[in-house]
C-alpha positions as CSV (number, residue, x, y, z in Angstrom):
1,X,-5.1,-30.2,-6.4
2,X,-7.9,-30.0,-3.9
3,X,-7.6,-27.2,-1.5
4,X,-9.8,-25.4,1.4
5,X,-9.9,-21.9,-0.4
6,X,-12.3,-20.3,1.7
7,X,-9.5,-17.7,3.1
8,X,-9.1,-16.6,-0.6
9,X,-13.0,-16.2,-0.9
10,X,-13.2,-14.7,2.8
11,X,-10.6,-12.4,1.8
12,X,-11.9,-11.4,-1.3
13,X,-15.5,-10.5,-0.5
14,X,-14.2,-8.7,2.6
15,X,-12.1,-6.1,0.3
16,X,-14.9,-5.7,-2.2
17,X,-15.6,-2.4,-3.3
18,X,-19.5,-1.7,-3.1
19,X,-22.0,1.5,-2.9
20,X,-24.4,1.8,0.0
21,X,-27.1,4.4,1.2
22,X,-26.5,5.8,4.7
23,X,-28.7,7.0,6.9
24,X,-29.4,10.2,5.1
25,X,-29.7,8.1,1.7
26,X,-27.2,9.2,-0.5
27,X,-24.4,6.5,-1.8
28,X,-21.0,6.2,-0.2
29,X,-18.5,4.3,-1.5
30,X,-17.2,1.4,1.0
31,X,-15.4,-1.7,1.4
32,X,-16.7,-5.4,2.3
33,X,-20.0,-7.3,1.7
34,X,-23.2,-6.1,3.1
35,X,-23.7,-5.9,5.9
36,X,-20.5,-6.2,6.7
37,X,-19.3,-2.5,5.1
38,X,-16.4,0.1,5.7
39,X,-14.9,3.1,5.1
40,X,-12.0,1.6,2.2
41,X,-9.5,4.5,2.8
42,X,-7.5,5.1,6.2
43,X,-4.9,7.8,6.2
44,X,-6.3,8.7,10.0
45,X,-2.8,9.7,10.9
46,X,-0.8,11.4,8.7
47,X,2.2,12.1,11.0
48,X,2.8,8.5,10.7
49,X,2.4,8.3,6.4
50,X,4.9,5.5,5.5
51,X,8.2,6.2,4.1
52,X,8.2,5.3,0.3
53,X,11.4,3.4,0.1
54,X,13.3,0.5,2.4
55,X,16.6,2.3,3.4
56,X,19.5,0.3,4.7
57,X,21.5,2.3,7.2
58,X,24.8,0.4,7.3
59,X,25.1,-1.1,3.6
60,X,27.2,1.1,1.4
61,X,25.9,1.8,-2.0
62,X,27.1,0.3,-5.3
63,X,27.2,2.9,-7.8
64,X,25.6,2.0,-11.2
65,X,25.2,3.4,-14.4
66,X,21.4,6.0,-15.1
67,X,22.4,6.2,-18.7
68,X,22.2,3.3,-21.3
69,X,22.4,2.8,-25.1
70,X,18.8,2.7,-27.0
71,X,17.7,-0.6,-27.9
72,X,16.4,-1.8,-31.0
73,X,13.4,-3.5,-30.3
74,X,10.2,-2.0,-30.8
75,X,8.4,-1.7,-27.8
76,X,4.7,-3.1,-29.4
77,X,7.2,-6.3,-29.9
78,X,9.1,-6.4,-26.7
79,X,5.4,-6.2,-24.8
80,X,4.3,-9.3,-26.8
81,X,7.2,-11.4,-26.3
82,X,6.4,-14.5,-23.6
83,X,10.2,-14.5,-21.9
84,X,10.1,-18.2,-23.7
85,X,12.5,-16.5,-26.6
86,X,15.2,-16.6,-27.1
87,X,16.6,-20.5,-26.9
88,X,20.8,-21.2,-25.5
89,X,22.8,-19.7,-23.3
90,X,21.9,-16.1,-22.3
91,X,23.7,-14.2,-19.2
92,X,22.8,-10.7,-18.9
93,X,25.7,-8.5,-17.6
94,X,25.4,-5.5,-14.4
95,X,24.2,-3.3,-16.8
96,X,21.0,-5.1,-18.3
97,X,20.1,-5.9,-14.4
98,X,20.5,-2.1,-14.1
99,X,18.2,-1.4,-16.9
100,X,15.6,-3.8,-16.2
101,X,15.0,-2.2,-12.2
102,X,15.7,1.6,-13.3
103,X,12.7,0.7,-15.8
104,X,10.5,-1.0,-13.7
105,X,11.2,0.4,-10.2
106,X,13.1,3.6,-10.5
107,X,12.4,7.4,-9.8
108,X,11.0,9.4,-13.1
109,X,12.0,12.7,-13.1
110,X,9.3,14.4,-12.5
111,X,7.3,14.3,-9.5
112,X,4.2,16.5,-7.7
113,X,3.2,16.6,-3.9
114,X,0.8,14.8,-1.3
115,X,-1.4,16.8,0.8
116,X,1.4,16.1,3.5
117,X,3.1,18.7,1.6
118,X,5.6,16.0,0.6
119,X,7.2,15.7,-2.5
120,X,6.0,12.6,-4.7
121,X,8.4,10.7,-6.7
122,X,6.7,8.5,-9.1
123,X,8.4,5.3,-10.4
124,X,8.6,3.8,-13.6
125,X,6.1,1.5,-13.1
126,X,2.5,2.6,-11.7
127,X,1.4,2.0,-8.3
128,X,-1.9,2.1,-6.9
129,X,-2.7,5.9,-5.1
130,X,1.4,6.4,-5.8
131,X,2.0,4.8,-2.6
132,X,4.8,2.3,-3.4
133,X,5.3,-0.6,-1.8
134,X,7.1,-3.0,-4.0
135,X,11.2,-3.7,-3.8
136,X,13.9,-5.5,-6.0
137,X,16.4,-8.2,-4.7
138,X,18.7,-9.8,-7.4
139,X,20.2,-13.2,-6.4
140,X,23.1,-13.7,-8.5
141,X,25.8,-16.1,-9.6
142,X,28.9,-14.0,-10.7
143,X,28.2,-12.1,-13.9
144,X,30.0,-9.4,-16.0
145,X,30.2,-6.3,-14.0
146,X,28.7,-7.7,-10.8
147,X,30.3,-10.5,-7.8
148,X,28.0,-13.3,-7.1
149,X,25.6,-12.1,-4.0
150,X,22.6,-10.9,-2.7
151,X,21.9,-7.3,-3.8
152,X,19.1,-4.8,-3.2
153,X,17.9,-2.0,-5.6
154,X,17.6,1.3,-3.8
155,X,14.7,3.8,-5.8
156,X,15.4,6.3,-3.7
157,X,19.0,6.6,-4.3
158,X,19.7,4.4,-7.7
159,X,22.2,2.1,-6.3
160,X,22.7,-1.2,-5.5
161,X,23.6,-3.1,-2.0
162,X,24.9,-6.3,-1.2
163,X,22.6,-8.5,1.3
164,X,24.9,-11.0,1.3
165,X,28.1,-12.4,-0.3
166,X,28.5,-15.6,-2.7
167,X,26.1,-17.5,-4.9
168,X,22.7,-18.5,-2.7
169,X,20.7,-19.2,-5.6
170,X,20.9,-23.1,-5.1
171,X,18.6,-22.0,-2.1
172,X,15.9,-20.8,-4.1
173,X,16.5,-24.1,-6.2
174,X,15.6,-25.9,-3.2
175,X,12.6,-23.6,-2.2
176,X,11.0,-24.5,-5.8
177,X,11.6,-27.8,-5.4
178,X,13.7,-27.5,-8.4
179,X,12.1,-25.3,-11.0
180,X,14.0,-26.1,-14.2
181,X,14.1,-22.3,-15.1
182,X,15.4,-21.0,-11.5
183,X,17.8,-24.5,-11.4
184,X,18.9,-22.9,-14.4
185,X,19.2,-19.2,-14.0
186,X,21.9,-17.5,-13.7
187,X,20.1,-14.3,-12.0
188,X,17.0,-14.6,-9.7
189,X,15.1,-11.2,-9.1
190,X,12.6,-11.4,-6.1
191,X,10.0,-8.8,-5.8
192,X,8.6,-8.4,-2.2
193,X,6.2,-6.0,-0.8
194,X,5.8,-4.3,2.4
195,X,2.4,-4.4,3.1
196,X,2.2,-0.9,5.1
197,X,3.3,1.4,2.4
198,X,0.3,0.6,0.5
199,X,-1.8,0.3,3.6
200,X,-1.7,3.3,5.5
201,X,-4.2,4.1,2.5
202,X,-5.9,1.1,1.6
203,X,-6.5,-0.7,4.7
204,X,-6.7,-4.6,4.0
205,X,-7.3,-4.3,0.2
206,X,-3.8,-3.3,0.1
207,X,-3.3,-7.4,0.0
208,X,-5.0,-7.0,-3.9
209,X,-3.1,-4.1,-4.5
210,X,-0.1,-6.1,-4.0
211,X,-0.4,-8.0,-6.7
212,X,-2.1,-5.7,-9.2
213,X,1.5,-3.6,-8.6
214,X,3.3,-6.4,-8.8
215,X,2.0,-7.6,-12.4
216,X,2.1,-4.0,-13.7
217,X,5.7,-4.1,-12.4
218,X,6.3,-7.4,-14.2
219,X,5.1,-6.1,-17.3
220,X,7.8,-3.5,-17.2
221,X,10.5,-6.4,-16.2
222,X,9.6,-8.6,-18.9
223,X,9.1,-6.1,-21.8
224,X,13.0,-4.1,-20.7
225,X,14.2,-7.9,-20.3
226,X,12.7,-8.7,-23.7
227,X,13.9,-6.2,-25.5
228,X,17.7,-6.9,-24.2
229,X,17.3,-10.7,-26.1
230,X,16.9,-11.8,-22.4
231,X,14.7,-15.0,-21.3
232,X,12.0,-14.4,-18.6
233,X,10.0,-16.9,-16.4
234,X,8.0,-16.0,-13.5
235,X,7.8,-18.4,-10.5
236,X,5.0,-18.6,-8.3
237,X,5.7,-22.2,-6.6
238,X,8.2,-21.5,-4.0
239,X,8.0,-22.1,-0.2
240,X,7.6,-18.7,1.2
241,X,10.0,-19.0,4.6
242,X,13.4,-20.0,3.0
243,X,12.6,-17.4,0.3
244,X,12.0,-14.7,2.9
245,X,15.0,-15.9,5.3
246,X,17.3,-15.5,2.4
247,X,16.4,-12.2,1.9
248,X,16.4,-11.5,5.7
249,X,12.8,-9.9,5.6
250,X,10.2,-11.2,8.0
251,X,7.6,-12.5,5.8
252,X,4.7,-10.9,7.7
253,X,5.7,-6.9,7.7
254,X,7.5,-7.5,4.1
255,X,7.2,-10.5,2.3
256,X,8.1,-11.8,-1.1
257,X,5.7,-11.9,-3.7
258,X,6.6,-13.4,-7.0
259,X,10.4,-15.0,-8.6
260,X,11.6,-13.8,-11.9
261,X,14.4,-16.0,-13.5
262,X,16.8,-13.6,-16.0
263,X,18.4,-15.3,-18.2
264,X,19.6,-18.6,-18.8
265,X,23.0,-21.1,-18.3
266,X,23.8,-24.9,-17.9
267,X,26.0,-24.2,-15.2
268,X,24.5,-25.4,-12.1
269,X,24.3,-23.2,-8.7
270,X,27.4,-24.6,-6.5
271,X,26.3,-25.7,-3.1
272,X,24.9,-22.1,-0.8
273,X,26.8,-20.6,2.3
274,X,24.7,-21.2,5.2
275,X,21.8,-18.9,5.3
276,X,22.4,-17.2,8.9
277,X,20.0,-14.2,10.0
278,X,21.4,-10.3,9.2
279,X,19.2,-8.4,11.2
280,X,20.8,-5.6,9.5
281,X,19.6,-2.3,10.6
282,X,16.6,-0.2,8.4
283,X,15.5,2.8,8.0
284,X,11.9,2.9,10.0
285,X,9.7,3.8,7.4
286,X,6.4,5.4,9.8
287,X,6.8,5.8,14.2
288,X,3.5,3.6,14.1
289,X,2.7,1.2,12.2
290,X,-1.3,-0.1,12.0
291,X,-2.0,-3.7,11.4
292,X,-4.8,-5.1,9.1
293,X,-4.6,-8.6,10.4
294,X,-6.6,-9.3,7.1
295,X,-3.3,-9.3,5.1
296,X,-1.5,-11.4,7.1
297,X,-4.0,-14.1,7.7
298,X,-4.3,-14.2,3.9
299,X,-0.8,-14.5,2.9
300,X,-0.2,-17.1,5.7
301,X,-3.5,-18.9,4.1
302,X,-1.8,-19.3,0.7
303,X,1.7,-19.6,1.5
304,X,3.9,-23.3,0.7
305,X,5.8,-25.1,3.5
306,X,8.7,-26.8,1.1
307,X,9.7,-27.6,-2.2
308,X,7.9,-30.2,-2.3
309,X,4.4,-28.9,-2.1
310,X,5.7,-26.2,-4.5
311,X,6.1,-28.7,-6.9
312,X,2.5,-30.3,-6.0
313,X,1.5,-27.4,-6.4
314,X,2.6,-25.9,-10.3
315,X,1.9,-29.3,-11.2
316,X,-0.9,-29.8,-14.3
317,X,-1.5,-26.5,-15.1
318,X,-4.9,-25.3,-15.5
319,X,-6.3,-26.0,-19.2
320,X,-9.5,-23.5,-19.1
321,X,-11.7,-24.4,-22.1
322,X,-12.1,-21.2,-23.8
323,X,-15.9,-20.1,-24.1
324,X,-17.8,-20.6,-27.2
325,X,-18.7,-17.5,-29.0
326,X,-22.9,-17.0,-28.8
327,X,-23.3,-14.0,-31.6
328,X,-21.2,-12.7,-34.2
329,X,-17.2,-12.4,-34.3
330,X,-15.8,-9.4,-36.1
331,X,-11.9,-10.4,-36.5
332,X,-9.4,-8.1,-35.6
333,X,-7.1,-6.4,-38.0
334,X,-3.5,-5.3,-36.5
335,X,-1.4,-2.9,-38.0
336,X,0.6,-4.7,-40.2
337,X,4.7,-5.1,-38.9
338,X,5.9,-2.4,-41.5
339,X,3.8,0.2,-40.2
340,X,4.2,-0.3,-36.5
341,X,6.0,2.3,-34.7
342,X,9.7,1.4,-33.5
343,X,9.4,3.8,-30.3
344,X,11.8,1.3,-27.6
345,X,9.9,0.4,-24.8
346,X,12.5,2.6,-22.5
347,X,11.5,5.8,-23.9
348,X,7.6,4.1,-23.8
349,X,8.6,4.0,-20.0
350,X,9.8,7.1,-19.5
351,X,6.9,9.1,-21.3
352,X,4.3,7.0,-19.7
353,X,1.5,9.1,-18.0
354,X,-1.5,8.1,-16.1
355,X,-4.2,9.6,-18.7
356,X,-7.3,11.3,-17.2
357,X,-8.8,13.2,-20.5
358,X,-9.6,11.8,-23.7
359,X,-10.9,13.2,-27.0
360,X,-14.4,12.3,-27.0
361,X,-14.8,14.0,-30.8
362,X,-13.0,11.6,-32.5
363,X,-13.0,7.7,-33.1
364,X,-9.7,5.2,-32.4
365,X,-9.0,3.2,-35.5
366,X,-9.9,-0.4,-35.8
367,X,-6.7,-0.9,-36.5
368,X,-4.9,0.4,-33.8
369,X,-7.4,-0.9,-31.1
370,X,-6.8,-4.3,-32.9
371,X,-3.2,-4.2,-32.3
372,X,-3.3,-3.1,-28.6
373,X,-5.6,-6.8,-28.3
374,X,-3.2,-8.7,-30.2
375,X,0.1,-7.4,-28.8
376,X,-1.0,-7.5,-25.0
377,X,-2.5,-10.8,-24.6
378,X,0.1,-13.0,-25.9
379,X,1.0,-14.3,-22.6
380,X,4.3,-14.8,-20.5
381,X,6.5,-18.3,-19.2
382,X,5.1,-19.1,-15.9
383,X,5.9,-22.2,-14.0
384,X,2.2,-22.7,-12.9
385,X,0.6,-21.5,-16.0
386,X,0.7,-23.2,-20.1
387,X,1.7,-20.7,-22.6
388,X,-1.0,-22.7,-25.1
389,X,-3.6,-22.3,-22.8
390,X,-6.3,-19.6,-22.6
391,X,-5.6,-17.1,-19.9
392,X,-7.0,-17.2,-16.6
393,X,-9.4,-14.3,-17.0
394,X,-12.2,-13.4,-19.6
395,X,-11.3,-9.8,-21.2
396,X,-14.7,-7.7,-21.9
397,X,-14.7,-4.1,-23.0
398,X,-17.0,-1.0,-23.0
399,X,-16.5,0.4,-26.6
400,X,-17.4,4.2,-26.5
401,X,-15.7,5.5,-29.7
402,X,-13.6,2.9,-32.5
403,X,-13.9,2.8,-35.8
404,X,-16.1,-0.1,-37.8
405,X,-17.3,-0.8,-34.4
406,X,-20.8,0.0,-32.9
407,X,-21.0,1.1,-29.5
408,X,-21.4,-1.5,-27.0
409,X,-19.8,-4.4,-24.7
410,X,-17.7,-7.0,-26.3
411,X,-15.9,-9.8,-25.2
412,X,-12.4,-10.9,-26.7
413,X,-11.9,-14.4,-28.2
414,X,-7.8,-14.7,-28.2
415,X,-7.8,-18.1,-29.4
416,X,-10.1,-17.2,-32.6
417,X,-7.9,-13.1,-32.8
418,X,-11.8,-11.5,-32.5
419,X,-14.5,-9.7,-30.6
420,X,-18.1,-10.9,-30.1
421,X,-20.6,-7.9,-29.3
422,X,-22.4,-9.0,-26.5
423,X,-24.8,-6.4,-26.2
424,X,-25.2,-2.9,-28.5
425,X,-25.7,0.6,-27.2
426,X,-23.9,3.5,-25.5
427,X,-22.6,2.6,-22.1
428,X,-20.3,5.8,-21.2
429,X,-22.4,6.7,-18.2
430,X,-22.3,3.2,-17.4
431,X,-18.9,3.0,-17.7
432,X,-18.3,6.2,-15.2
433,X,-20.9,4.3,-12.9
434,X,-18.9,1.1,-13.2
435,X,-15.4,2.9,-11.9
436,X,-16.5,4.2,-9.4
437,X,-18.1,7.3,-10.9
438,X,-14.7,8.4,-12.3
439,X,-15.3,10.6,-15.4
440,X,-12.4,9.3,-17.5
441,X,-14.0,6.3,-17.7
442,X,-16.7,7.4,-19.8
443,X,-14.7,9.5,-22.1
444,X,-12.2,7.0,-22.6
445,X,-12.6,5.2,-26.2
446,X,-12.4,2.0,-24.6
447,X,-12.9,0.5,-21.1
448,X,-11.6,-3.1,-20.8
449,X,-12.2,-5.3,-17.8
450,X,-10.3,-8.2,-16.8
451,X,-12.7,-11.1,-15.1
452,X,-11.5,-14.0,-13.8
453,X,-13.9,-17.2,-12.6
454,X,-12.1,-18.1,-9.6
455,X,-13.8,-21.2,-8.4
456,X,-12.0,-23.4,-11.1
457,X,-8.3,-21.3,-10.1
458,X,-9.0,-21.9,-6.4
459,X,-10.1,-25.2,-6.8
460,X,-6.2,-26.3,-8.9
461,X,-4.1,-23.7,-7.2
462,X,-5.8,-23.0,-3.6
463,X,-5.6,-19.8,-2.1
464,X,-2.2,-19.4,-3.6
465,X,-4.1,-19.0,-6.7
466,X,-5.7,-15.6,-5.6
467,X,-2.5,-14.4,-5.5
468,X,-1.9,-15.4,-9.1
469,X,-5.3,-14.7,-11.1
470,X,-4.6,-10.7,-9.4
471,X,-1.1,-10.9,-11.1
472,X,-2.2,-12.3,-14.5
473,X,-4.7,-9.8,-14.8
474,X,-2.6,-6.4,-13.6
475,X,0.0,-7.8,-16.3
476,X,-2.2,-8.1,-19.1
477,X,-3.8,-5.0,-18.4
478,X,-0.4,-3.2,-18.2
479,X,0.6,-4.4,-20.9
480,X,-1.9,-2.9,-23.0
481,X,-1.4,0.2,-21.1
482,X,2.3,0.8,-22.3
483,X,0.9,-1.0,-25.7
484,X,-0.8,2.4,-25.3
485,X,1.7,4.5,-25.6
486,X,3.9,2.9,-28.2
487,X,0.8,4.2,-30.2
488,X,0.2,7.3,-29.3
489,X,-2.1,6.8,-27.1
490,X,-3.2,7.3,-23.2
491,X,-4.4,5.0,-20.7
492,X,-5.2,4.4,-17.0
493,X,-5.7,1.6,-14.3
494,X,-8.8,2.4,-12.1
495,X,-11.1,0.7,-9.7
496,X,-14.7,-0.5,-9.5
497,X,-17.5,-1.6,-7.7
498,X,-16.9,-5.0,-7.7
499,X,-20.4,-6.6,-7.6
500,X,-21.5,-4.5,-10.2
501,X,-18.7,-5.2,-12.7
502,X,-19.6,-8.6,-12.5
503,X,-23.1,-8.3,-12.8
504,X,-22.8,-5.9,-15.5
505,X,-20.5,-8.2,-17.9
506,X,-21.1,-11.7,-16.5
507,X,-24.8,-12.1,-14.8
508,X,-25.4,-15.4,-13.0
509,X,-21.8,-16.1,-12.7
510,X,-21.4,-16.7,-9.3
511,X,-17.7,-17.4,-10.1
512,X,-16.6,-14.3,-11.9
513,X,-14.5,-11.9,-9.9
514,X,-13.2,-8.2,-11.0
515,X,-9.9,-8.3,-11.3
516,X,-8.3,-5.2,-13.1
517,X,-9.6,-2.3,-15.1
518,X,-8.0,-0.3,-17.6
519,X,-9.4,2.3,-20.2
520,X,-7.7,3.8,-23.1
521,X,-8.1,6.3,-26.0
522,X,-6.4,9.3,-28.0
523,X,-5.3,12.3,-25.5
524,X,-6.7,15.4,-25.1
525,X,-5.4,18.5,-22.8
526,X,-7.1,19.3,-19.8
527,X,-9.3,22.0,-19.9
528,X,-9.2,24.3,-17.0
């Protein structure tokens, strides 16, 4: 599929991160492509800082359950299932829709405060600078516990509320052009974001952010889903305006982002009520609102028109060729199954912390680092992307401190299960440089970097596929990050400069783009 992708590149270079001189000559930190440079954060007005969560004023709430049973599953194998398993019939009931969006959208209980002097409630999921943008909608067929209907997941309140009455999900049938795991869903979850929340901060680069929230969102989704026996498939091929209309959101202010079929039946949708517009009344969530017209033109730039062109568009997924190895491979060597802990991945959730200090005196195993690889890069059902194919991105990492392996940068080789050193030495300053000067990132064990070429994605997806190679990325990376702490570990997403990343891991690729960074080791205590 040939495609004019230069809004995807436009966009891209224009959010860059990048350090520059000014006029007295020391570096700043700033946004864009030289010349064209500026400052990357806003927060100019912070009488108008968004409010955190969409609030319906006139929809009663549902109540629903806070408490579940443990499951099983250990969370190192719920994180590495692909949503393909398990085969038949599988309805999940109110309570395993409840699970899956108090553990990938819902208030921890704990919290600390903005410089507003406002309380922060951080979700289950990360966000980028805490400033959560991202929502639930479920679009059900009846199910145990819950009426057919349109519901919304309220954070702020844990509760449910019905959008609208009866079964609509032939509509998002006919928006994918008849995706045979949405045509056969019995539950539909759409994430949407609302662009402001995220870019009161983060001015247009809040469009990236999007998606990196949304795959480390989706990470949570699919790993509580998988460990509830439940099938997962994401959905990127959908024609945006139905979608939105459903949902009665505008598609410009908040817009959906990404279908996740739960579940799976071979009863077909019945024919949808007519999809009329709500305008139900909402919370305002800031007096002003500022507009980065950036966002907007991108999104309209890689939005579909119909089904049909969604199914153009999924059509022949892209078959990278994996690269060829140039030095030596060292094979990895997981933890065998016996030893692996069987910590769920809802109490993984619940203790996960973003982790800023690391115990630069002593080395991860080879073992364990092997097994955070393995278990997070197994992939996930997507309708535009082959399970059997290599990934979209190249995975390179800064190795500070594993055992059996010498300091350096390597690349990982999935298909072979090893690492190839690319080059040898100790690259912790580097590594600090590289994100932005942050000093976790050189005491962290490992750094790993997530690179995708996007000239080849553009090329098969258009500038729809930005919007996907950000996903892919932020999920893999999350899921190494709760991969993380199934093991004891600690992690964190950062940023970076992008051009540097790139020149750094991939020289003379014009193609390679930074995508997602996060680093990992054994915890320390900070120090005061």
């Amino acid at each position: 599929m040939n495609s004019e992708t230069g809004a995807a590149w436009r966009f891209h270079n224009a959010t860059k991160y990048v350090a520059v001189l000014d006029a007295a000559g020391n570096e700043q930190l700033m946004m864009g492509t030289p010349p064209e440079v500026e400052d990357p954060i806003w927060e100019e007005d912070w009488s108008i800082e968004p409010f955190p969560y969409k609030a319906y004023a006139t929809l009663d709430p549902i109540p629903i359950p806070r408490e579940f049973p443990s499951t099983t599953m250990p969370a190192v194998d719920a994180i590495a299932r692909t949503g393909s398993e398990p085969h038949g019939e599988v309805v999940p009931d109110l309570a395993a829709l409840v699970r899956i969006a108090l553990l990938s959208n819902g208030i921890l209980k704990r919290g600390g405060h903005r410089r507003s002097g406002e309380v922060i409630e951080y979700r289950t999921s990360g966000g980028t600078g805490a400033r959560y943008h991202l929502e639930l909608y479920f679009v059900c067929g009846a199910i145990p516990g819950l009426d057919s209907g349109i519901y919304h997941y309220s954070a702020q309140d844990h509760s449910l509320r019905q959008v609208r009455a009866g079964d609509y999900r032939s509509v998002l049938v006919e928006a994918t052009g008849s995706e045979e795991a949405i045509a056969a869903a019995p539950v539909v979850l759409v994430m949407t974001s609302t662009f402001w929340r995220n870019a009161w901060r983060y001015k247009g680069r809040a469009y990236r952010h999007t998606f990196w929230d949304a795959g480390t969102t989706f990470a949570n989704v699919l790993s509580v889903a998988a460990s509830a026996e439940l099938p997962t498939r994401l959905v990127f091929g959908y024609a945006d305006a139905p979608v939105n209309a459903l949902l009665d959101i505008d598609g410009e202010r908040e817009a959906a982002v990404a279908l996740c079929t739960i579940g799976r039946t071979s009863a077909a949708p019945a024919a949808a009520p007519d999809v009329g517009r709500l305008d139900l009344p909402i919370r305002a969530i800031s007096s002003r609102e500022v507009t980065f017209p950036v966002i907007q033109m991108m999104h309209a730039a890689s939005s579909l028109a119909s089904g049909d062109e969604a199914v153009a568009w999924r059509a022949a997924p892209l078959r990278r060729t994996a690269r060829e190895p140039h030095g030596h491979l060292i094979p990895l060597r997981p933890v065998p199954v016996d030893r692996l802990p069987g910590m769920p991945i809802e109490e993984v959730i619940l203790k996960r912390r973003s982790t800023r200090h690391y115990d630069t005196e002593t080395a991860l195993p080879f073992e364990v680092f092997s097994t955070l690889l393995d278990r997070s890069s197994r992939g996930f059902a997507a309708d535009c992307l082959a399970l059997d194919a290599p990934p979209l991105h190249d995975q390179y990492l800064i190795v500070n401190a594993v055992d059996e392996l010498e300091p350096g940068v390597y690349r990982f080789h999935r298909g072979r299960m090893a690492i190839e050193l690319v080059k040898a030495g100790d690259f912790r300053r580097r590594a600090q440089r590289l994100a932005v000067d942050q000093a976790y990132a050189g005491e962290a064990h490992v750094n790993s970097y997530y690179l995708t070429a996007l000239d080849p994605v553009l090329e098969r997806y258009g500038n729809r596929g930005y919007r996907v190679a950000q996903l892919e990325a932020a999920l893999y990376a999350s899921r190494l990050h709760l991969g993380t702490h199934a093991l004891g570990l600690g992690a964190v997403g950062s940023t970076s400069a992008d051009d540097e990343v790139v020149e750094f891991f991939a020289p003379g690729e014009s193609s390679a783009s930074y995508m997602f960074v996060v680093v990992f080791g054994k915890r320390r205590r900070a120090t005061a």
